[in-house]
LUMMIVEX-280515 format. One record per residue: residue in one letter; residue number from 1; x negated, y negated, z of N, C-alpha, C in turn. Coordinates in nm, 2 decimals. Atoms other than C-alpha are relative to their C-alpha. Example, Ala and Ser with C-alpha at 12.3 -4.5 7.8 and 13.67 -1.06 7.14 Angstrom:
BEGIN
+---+-----+--------+---------+--------+---------+----------+--------+--------+---------+--------+
: r :   k : n.east : n.north :   n.up : ca.east : ca.north :  ca.up : c.east : c.north :   c.up :
+---+-----+--------+---------+--------+---------+----------+--------+--------+---------+--------+
: A :   1 :  -0.09 :    0.12 :   0.00 :   -1.23 :     0.45 :   0.78 :  -0.09 :   -0.12 :   0.00 :
: S :   2 :   0.09 :    0.11 :   0.00 :   -1.37 :     0.11 :   0.71 :   0.08 :   -0.11 :   0.08 :
+---+-----+--------+---------+--------+---------+----------+--------+--------+---------+--------+
***
This chain:
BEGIN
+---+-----+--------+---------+--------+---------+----------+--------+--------+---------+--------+
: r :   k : n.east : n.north :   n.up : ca.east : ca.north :  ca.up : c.east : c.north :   c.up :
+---+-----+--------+---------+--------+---------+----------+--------+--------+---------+--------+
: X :   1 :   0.00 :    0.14 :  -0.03 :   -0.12 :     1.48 :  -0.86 :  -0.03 :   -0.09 :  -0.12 :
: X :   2 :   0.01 :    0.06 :   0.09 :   -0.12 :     1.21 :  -1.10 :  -0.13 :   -0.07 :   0.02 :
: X :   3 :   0.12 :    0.11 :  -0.09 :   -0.44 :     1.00 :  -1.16 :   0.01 :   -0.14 :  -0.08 :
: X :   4 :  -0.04 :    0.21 :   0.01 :   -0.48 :     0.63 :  -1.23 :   0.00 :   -0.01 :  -0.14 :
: X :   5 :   0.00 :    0.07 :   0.15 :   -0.50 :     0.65 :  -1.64 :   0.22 :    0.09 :   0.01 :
: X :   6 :  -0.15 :   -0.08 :   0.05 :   -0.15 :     0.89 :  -1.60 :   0.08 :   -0.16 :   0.06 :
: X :   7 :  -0.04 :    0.09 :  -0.04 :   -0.03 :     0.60 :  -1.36 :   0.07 :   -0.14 :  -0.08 :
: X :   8 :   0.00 :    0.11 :   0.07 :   -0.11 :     0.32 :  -1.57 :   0.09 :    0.03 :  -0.13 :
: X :   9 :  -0.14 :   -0.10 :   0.14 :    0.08 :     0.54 :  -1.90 :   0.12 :   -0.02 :   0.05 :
: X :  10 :  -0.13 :    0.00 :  -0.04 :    0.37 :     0.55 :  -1.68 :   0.08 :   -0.12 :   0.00 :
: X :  11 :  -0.04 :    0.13 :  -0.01 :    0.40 :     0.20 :  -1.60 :   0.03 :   -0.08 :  -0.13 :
: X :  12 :  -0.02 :    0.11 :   0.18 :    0.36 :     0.07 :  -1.98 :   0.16 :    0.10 :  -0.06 :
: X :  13 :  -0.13 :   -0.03 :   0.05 :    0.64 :     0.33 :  -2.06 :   0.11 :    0.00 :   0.03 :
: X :  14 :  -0.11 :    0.05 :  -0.03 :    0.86 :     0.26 :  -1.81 :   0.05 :   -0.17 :  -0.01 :
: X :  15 :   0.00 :    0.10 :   0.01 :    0.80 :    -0.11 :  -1.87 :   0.08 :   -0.07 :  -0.14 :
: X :  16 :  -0.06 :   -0.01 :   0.15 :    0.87 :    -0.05 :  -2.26 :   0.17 :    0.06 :   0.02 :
: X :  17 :  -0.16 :   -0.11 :   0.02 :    1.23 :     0.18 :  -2.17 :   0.06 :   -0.04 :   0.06 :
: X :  18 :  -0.08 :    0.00 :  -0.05 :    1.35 :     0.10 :  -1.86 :   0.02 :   -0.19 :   0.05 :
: X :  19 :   0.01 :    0.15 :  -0.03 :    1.29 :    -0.31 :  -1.81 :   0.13 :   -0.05 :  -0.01 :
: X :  20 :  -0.09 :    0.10 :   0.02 :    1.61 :    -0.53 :  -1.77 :   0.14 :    0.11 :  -0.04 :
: X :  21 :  -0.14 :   -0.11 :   0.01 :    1.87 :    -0.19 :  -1.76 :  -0.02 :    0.02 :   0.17 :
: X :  22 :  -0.08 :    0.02 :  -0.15 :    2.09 :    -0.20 :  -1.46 :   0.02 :    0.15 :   0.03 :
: X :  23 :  -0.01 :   -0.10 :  -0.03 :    2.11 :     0.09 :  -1.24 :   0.13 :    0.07 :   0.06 :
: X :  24 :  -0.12 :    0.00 :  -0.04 :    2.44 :     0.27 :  -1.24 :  -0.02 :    0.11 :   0.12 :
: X :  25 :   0.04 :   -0.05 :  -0.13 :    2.33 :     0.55 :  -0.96 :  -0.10 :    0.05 :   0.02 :
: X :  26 :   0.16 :   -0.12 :  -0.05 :    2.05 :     0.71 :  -0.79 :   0.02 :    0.02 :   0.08 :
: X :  27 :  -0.02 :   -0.10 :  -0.11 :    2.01 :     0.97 :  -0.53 :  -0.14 :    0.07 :   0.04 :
: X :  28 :   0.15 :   -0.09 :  -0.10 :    1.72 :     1.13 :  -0.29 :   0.03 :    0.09 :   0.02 :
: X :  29 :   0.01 :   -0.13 :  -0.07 :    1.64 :     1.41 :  -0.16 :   0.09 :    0.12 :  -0.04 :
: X :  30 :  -0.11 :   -0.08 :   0.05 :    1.84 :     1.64 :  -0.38 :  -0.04 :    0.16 :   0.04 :
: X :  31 :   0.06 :   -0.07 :  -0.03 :    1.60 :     1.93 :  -0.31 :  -0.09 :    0.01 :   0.13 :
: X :  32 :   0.09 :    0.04 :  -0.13 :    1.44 :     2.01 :   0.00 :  -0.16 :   -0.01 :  -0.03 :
: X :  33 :   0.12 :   -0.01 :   0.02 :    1.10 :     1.95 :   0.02 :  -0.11 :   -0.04 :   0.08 :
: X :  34 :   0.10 :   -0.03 :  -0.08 :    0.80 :     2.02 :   0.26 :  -0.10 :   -0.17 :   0.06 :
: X :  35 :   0.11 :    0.14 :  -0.03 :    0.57 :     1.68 :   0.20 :   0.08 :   -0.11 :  -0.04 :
: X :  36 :  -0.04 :    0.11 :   0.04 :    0.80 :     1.37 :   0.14 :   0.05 :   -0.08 :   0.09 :
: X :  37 :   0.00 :    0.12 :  -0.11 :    0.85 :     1.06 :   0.36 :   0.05 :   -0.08 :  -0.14 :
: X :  38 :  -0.10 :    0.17 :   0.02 :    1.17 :     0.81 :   0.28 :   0.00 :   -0.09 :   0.13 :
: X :  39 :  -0.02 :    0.09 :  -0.13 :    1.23 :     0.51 :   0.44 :   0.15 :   -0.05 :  -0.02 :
: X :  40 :  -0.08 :    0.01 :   0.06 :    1.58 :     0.53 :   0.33 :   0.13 :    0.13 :   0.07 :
: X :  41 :  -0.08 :   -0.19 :   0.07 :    1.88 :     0.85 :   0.38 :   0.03 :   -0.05 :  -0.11 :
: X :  42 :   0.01 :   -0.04 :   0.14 :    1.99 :     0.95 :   0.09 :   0.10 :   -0.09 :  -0.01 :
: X :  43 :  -0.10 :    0.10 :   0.00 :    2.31 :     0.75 :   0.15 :  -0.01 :   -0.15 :  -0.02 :
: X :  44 :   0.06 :    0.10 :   0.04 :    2.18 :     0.45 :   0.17 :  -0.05 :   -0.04 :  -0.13 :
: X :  45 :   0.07 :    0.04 :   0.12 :    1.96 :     0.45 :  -0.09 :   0.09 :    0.06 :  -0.07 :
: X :  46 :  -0.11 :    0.00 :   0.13 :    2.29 :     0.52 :  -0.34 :  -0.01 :   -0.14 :   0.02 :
: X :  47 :  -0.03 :    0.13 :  -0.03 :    2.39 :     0.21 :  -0.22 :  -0.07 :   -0.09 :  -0.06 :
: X :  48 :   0.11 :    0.11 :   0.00 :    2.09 :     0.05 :  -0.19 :  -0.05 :   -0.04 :  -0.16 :
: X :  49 :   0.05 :    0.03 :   0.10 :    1.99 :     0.09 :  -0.56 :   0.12 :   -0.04 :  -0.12 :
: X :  50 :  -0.14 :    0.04 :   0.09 :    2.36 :     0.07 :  -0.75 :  -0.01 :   -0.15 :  -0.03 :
: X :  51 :  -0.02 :    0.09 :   0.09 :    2.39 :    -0.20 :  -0.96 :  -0.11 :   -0.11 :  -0.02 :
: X :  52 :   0.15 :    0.03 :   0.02 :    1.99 :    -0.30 :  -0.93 :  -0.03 :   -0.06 :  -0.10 :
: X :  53 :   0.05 :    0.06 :   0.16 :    1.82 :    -0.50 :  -1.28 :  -0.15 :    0.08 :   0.12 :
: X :  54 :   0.12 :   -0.01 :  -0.02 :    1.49 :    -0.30 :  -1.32 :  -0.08 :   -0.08 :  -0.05 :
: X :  55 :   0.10 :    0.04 :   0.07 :    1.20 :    -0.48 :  -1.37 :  -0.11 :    0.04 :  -0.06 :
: X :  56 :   0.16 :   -0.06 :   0.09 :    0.83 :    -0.48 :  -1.55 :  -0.05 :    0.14 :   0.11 :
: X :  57 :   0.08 :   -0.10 :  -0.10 :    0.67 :    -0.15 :  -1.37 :  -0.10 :   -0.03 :  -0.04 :
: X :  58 :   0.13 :    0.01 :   0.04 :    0.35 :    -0.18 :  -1.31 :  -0.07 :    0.10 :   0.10 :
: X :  59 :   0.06 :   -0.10 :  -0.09 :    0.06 :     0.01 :  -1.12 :  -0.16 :   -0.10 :   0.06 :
: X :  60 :   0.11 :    0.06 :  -0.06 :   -0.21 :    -0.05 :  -0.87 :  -0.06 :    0.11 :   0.06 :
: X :  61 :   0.04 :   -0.06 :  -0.07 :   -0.46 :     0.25 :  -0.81 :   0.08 :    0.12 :  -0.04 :
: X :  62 :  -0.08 :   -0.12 :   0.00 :   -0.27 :     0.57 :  -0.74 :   0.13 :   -0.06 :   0.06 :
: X :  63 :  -0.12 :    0.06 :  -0.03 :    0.07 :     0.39 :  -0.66 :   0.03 :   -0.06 :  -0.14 :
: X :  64 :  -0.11 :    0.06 :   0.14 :    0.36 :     0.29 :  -0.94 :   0.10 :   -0.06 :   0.12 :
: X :  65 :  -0.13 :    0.13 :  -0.07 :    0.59 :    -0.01 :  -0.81 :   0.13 :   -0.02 :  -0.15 :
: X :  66 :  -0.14 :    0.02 :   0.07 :    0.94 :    -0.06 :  -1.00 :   0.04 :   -0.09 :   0.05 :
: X :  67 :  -0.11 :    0.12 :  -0.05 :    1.07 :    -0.40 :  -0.90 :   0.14 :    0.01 :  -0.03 :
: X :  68 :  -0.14 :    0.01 :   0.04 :    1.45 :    -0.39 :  -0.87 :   0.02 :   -0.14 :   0.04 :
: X :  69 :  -0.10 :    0.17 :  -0.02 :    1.64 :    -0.75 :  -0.86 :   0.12 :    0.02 :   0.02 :
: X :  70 :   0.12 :    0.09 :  -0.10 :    1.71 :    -0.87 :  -0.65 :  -0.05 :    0.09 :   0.14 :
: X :  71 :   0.09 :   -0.03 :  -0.12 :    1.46 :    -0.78 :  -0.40 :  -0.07 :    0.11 :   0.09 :
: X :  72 :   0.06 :   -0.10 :  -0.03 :    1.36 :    -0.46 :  -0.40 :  -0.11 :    0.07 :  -0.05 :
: X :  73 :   0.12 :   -0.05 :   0.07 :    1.06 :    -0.25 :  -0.48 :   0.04 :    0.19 :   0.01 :
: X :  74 :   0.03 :   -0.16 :  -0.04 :    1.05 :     0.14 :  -0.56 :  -0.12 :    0.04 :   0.00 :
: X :  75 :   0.19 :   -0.02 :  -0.03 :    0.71 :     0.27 :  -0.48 :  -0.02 :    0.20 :  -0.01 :
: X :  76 :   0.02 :   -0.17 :   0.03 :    0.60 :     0.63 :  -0.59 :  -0.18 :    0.00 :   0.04 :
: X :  77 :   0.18 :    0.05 :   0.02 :    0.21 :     0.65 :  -0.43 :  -0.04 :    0.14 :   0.05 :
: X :  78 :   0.10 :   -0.12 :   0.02 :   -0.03 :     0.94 :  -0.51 :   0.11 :    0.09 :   0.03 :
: X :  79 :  -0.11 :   -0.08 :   0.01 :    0.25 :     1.18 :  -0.60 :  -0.02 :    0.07 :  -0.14 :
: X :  80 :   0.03 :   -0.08 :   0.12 :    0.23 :     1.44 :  -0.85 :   0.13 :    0.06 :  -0.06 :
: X :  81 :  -0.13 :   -0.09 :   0.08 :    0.60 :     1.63 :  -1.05 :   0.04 :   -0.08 :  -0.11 :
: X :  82 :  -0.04 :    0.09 :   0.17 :    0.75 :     1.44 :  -1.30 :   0.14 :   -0.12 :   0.09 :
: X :  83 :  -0.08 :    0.12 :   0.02 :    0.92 :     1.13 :  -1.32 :   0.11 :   -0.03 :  -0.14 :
: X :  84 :  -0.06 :   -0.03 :   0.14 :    1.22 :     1.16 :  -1.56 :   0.14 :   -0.12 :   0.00 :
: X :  85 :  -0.13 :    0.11 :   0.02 :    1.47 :     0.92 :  -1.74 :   0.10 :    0.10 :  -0.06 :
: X :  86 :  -0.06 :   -0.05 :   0.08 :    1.80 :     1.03 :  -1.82 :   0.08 :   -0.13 :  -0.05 :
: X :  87 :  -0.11 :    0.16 :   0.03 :    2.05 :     0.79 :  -2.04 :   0.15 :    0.04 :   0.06 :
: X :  88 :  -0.10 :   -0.02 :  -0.04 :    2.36 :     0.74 :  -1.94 :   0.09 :    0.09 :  -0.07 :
: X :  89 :  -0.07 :   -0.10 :   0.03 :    2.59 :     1.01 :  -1.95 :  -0.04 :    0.18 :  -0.05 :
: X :  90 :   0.08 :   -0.10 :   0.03 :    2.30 :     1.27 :  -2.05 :   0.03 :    0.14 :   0.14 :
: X :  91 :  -0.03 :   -0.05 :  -0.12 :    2.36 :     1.58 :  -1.84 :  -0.16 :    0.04 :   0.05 :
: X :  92 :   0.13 :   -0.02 :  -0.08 :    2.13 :     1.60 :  -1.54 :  -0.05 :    0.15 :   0.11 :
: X :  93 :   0.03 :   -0.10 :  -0.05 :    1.99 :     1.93 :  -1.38 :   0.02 :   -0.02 :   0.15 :
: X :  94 :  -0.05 :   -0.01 :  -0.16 :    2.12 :     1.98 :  -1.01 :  -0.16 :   -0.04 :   0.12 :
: X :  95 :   0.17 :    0.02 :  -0.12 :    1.71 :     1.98 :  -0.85 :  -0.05 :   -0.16 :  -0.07 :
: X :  96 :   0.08 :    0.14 :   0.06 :    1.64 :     1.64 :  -1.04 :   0.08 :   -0.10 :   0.10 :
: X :  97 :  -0.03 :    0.07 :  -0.08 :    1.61 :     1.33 :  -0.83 :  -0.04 :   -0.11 :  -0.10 :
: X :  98 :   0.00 :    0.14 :   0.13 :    1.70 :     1.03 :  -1.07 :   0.08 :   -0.12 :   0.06 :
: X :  99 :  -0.09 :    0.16 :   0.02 :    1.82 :     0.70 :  -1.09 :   0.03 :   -0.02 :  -0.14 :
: X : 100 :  -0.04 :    0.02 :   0.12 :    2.03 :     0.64 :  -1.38 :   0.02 :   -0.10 :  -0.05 :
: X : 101 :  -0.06 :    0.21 :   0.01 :    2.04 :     0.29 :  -1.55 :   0.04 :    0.06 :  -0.17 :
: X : 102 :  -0.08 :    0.04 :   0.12 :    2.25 :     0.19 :  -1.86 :  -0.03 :   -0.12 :  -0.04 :
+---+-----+--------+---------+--------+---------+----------+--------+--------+---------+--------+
***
């Protein structure tokens, strides 16, 4: 599980990398797995996140927020694996659950 200084790391480096790059796709639940609660299917949330502007990430506690524009929030709270960027066109491993922005 992550703790609040890894938190706060994440947020400044995704604030520095991914800030103001548009989301060409992302996908859930690519692997099964035991403890995770969406509020989303997986279908949806393609949708829902395609052609998104990320905003500043920031953190509060053991929760990381991602503002997408317009009007959405991604929320990762008290969660521990990794959180990984790929750039566009990078190849992605089949168990990874990404959102791709360019």
């Amino acid at each position: 599980m992550f703790e609040i200084p890894e938190y706060v790391t994440l947020a400044r480096q995704m604030g520095e990398s991914l800030s103001r790059k548009r989301i060409a796709s992302g996908s859930l639940g690519n692997s099964p797995h035991k403890f995770v609660w969406y509020n989303r299917k997986p279908d949806d949330f393609a949708v829902l996140v395609r052609g998104k502007t990320i905003e500043k990430a920031y953190s509060k506690g053991r929760w990381l927020f991602i503002p997408l524009n317009p009007g959405y929030v991604l929320v990762f709270g008290e969660c521990g694996g990794k959180i990984l960027y790929h750039k566009a066109l990078q190849e992605v491993t089949q168990n990874a659950r990404y959102a791709e922005a360019g």
